[in-house]
N, C-alpha and C positions, 0 to 999 in steps of 0.2 A: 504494500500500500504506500502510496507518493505521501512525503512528507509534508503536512501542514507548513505554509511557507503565511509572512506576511505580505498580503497583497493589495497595492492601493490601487484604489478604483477612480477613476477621473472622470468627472462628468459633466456636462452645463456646456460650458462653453462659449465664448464670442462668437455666435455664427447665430445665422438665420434657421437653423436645427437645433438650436439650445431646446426648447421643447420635446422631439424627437430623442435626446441622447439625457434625457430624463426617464423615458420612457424604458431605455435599452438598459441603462443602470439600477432601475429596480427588478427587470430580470437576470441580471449578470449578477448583482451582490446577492438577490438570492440562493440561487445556481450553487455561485463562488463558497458563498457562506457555509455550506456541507463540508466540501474540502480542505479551504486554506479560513487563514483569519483575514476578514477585509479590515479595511481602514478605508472609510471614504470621505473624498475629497470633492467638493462640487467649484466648478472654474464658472464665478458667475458674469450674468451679461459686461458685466465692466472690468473682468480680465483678473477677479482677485481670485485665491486661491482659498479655501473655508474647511476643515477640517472638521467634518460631521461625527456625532457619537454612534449613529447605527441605531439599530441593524439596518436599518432601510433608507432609503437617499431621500433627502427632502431640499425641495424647491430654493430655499433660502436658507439661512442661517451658519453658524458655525465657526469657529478657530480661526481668523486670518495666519496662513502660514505660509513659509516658500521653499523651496527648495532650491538648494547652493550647487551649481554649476563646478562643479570639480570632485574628481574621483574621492579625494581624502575625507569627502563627508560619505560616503557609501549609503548617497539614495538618503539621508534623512532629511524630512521637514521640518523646520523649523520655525516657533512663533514669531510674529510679525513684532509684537512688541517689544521684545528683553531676545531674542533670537537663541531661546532657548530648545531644546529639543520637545518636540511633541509629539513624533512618530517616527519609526525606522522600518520604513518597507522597504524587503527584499528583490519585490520586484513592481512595477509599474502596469497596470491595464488601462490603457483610454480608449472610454467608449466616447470620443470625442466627434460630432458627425462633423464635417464642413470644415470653414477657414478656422485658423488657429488651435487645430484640433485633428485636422483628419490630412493636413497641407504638406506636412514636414517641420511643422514649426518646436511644437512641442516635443517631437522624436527628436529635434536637435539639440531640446535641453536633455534629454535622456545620454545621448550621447557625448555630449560635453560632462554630463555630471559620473558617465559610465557606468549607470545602472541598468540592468535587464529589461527590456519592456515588450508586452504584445505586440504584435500587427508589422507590420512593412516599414523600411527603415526610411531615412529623408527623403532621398530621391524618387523612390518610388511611390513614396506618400504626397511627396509634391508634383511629379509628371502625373498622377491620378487625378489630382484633385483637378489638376491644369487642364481642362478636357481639348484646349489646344496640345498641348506639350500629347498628350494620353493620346489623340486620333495620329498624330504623326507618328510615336512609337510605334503604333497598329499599323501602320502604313508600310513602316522600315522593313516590321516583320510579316508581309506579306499578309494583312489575317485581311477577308473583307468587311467592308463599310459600306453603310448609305453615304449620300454624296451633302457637303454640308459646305459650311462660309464659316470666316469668325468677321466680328465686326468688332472697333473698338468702338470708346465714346469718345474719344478727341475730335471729331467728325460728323457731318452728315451721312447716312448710310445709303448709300448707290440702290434705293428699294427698285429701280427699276431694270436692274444688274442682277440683283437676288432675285427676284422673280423671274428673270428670263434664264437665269442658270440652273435654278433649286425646284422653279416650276411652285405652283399654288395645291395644296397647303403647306404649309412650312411652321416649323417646331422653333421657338427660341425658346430660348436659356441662358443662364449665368454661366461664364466658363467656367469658375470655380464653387460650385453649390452643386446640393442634391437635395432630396427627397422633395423633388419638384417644385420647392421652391423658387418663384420669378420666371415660372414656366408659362408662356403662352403660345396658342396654336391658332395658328394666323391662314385666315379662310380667304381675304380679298387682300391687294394689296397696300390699299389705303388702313390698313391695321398692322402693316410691318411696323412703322415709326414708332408708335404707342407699345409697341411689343418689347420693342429694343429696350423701351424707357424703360420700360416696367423692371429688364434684365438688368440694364445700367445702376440700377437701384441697388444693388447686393454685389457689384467688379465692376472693373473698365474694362471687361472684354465681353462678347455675348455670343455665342454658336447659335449660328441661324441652318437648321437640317430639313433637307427634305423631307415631306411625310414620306414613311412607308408600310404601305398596306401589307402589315405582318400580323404574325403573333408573335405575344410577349413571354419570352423562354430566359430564365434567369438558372444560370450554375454557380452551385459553392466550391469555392476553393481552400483547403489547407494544408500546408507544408513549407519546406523551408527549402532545400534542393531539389527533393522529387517530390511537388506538390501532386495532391490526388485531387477529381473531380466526382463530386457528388451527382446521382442523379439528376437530371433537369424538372423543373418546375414550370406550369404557366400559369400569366397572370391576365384573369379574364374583367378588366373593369367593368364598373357597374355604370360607367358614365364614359362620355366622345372618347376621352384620354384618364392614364394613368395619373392624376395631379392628387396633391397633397389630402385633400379631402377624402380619395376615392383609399388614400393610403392608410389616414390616419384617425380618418370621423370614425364615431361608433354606428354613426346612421350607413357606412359604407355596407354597401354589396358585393363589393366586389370579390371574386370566387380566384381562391387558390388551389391549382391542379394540383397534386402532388402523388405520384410523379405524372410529367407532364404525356398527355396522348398522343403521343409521338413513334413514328415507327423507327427500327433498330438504328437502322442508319442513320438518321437524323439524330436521333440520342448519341450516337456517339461519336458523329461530328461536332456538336455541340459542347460533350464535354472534352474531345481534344483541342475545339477553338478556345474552350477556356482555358486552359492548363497552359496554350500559348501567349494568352492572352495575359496573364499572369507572369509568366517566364520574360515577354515584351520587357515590360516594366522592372523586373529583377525586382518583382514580388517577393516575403516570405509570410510565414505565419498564416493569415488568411486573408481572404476576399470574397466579393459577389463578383461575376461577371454577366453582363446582359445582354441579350439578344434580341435580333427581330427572324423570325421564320417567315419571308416573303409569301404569301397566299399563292401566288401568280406562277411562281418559279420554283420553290421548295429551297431556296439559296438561304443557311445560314448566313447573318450577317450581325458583325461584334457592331454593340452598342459603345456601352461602360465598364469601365471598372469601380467596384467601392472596396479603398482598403480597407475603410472600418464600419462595416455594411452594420444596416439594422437590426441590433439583437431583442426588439420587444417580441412578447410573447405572441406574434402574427408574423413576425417578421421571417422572411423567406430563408435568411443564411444558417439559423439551427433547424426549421422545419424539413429541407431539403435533406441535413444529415441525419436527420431523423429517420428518416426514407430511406435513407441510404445504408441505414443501418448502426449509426451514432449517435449516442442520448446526449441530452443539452448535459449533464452535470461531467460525460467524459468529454465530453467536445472544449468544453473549456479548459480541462487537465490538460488534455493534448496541445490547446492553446499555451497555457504555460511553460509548458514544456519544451517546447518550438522555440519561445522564448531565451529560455534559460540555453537551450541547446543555442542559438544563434550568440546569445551574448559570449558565452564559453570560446566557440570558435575566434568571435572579434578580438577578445583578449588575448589570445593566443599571439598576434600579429604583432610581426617590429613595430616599434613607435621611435627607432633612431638605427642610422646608417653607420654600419661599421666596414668599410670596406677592408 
């Protein structure tokens, strides 16, 4: 049996998900809480850090503390006040969704302070998050795509360039956000302008994609060299598109396949385009990867990636290993362990030249 380890749970966050990654941390620390000891920590909208008594994450409150940027504190928090010690977690879990959380931002204090943490390390937390940097990766390694634009906000945007290239309807988004946040689906073109705005609201950059008439096939990933793919899932909305609402209202209908009704082949193009798609980015740990199945063609086509996809209790990335034949309380062992197995390796490596 794995040793009870202390582990801090990170959660809230600057982003337009702070909501979202409330949700995933009260099923992660209860999950966790079987296992290891948590310690939780909520990162709230204005960036402080709050050290909560538990068992369960709550919205506000708690310990201003921080954590010191250099190996010789080994991962402790400390009070904001008198910078006393006030927790000593072994290892790190952010269930951070979005900017300052899911970017590379905070895996960069992980790694300056050289503690162990969950999920995918800078670079690949930040070309994820970058859904420009993320379709160019996709690109490099050959996986397919629908056809898309970015646009910035420093500018007027060419709407009648985007519509002659991307064709009517067309998808925007923030380049750096998920869980459909700033998402709109633009019918005529006199609605591109107002679209952009909307995206411009959350980045200064915006992915404007072609529709395509697919279905929505979502694969889980976890591993660290030889990542594995989980079964596929589909997501059948109860409304025109997948948006925020259809994800996260209680009033939603919207119906999850598990596993998705797919024939052989396509199941397992599906889960090799993710394990590329994954590998693209020099992944570890875990991910979601997304899909469109063209109606028309049967052509998988890669969406996204999330390195630190949706852990609430509906959310597709433990139900899919559920199916797959992984329960939520091992799937996060196996997550720690990735972890620790990744930090291990890192320390191993010179840190000075001796020729």
């Amino acid at each position: 049996m794995p040793r009870r380890r202390r582990v801090a749970l990170l959660f809230g966050g600057r982003s337009g998900e702070h909501e979202v990654s409330l949700r995933s941390a009260a099923s992660v620390a209860s999950a966790l809480a079987g296992i290891h000891d948590v310690t939780l920590v909520l990162i709230d909208k204005a960036g402080r850090w709050l050290l909560q008594p538990g068992p369960s994450p709550a919205p506000d409150g708690g310990t201003p503390v921080f954590l010191v940027a250099s190996p010789t504190e080994a991962g402790r928090l400390r009070r904001l006040s008198d910078a006393s010690i006030a927790a000593e977690p072994e290892l790190y879990f952010p269930v951070l969704h979005g900017p300052f959380g899911e970017d590379g931002t905070v895996q960069g204090l992980f790694e300056l302070a050289a503690v162990p943490y969950v999920g995918a390390g800078v670079a690949a937390s930040a070309a994820a998050m970058d859904k420009e940097l993320m379709k160019a990766l996709f690109a490099r390694a050959g996986l397919p795509q629908g056809r898309y634009a970015i646009v910035r906000g420093s500018g007027a945007a060419d709407v009648a360039r985007l519509v002659d290239e991307l064709g009517l309807p067309l998808f925007v988004k923030p380049a750096n956000l998920g869980s459909s946040v700033g998402v709109s689906k633009v019918k005529r073109a006199e609605e591109l302008p107002r679209a952009l705005q909307a995206a411009f609201a959350y980045d200064r950059k915006a992915v404007v994609e072609a529709a395509i008439d697919g279905r929505e096939i979502e694969v889980s990933v976890f591993g660290n060299d030889a990542p594995l793919a989980s079964l596929p899932g589909e997501i059948v909305p109860d409304r025109e598109f997948y948006d925020y609402d259809s994800k996260y209202s209680a009033e939603s209908r919207t119906q999850l396949l598990i596993p998705a009704p797919l024939d052989a082949q396509t199941t397992r193009e599906a889960r090799e385009l993710a394990v590329r798609a994954f590998q693209a980015l020099d992944a570890c740990g875990y991910a979601r990867v997304d899909f469109f199945v063209e109606r028309s063609s049967g052509r998988v086509l890669v969406n996204e990636i999330n390195t630190i996809p949706g852990f609430t209790s509906i959310s597709m990335f433990p139900k899919l290993w559920q199916a797959t034949g992984l329960g939520f309380a091992e799937l996060l062992e196996r997550l720690v362990e990735l972890a620790l197995a990744r930090h291990a390796d890192r320390a191993r490596l010179k840190i000075e030249y001796c020729p």
